[in-house]
C-alpha positions in Angstrom: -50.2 -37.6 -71.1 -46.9 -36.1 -69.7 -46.8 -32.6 -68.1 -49.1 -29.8 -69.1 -47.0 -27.3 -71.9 -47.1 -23.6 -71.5 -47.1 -22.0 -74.8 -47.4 -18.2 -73.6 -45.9 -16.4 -70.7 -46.9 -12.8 -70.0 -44.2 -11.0 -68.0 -43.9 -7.6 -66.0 -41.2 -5.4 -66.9 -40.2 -2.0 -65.4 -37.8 -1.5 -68.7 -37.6 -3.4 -71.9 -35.4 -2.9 -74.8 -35.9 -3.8 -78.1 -33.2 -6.5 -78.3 -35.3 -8.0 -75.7 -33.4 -7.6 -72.5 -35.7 -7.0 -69.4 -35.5 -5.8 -66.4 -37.9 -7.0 -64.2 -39.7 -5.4 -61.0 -37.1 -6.7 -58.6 -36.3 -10.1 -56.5 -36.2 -11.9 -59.4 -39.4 -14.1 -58.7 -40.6 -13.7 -62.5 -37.3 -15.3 -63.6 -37.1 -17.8 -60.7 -40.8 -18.9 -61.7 -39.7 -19.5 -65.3 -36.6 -21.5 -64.2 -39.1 -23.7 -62.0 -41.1 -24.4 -65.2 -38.7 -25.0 -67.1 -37.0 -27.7 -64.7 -40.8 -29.3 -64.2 -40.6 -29.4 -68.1 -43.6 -27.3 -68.7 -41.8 -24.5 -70.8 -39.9 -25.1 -73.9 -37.5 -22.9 -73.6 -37.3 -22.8 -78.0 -41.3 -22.6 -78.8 -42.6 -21.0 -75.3 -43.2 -17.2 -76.1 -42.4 -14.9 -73.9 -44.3 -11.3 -73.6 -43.1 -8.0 -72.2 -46.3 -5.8 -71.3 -45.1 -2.4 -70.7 -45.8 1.4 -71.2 -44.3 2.9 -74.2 -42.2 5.1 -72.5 -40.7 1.6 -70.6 -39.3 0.8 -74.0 -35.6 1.5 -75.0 -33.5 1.4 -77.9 -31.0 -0.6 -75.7 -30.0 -1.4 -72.3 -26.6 -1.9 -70.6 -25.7 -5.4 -71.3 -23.7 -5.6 -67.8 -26.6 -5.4 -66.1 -28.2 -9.1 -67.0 -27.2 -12.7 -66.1 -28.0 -15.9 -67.7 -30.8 -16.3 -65.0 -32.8 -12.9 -66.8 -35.9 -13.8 -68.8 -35.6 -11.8 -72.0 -38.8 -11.3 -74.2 -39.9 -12.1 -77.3 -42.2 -9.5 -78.1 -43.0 -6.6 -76.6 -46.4 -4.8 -76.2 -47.3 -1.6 -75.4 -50.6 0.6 -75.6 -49.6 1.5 -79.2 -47.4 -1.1 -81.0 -46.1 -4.8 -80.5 -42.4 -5.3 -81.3 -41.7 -8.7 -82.5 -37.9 -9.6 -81.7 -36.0 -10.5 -84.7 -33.0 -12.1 -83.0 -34.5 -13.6 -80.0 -32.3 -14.2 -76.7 -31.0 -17.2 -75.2 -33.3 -18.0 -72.3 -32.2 -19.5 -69.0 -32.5 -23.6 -68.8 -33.1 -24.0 -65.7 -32.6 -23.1 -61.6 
């Protein structure tokens, strides 16, 4: 039966942009946890969705790229209290610790 397959990650945020970079609340235990998963082999890093829940006013047009690494989690959609923004060009996501 093989490991169990997450299909759906919600994520915390304290700003998002709509490219999908994140930055997250600090410590980096959100992206560590993914990295585990995805070395245990229960995310897929192609299919598994990943989604930002934020405040509207946590959303931004854009975010200084110098300020993520290739162990940040990026989103695929973003949802607030008043829209969901699906991302069109979706990020590379990290492949492991």
């Amino acid at each position: 039966s093989g490991s169990p397959k997450v299909d759906l990650i919600v994520i915390g945020a304290v700003a998002v942009a709509e490219d999908g970079r994140r930055i997250g609340k600090g410590e980096g235990f959100a992206d560590l946890e993914y990295a585990m998963m995805v070395s245990a082999g229960f995310i897929d890093v192609e299919r598994t969705l990943v989604v930002g829940t934020v405040h509207d006013c946590q959303v931004f047009s854009s975010l200084p790229e110098g300020l993520f690494g290739p162990h940040d989690v990026p989103v695929d959609v973003i949802l607030t209290p008043t829209r969901v923004v699906r991302i069109q060009e979706r990020l590379p996501k990290p492949q492991g610790i």
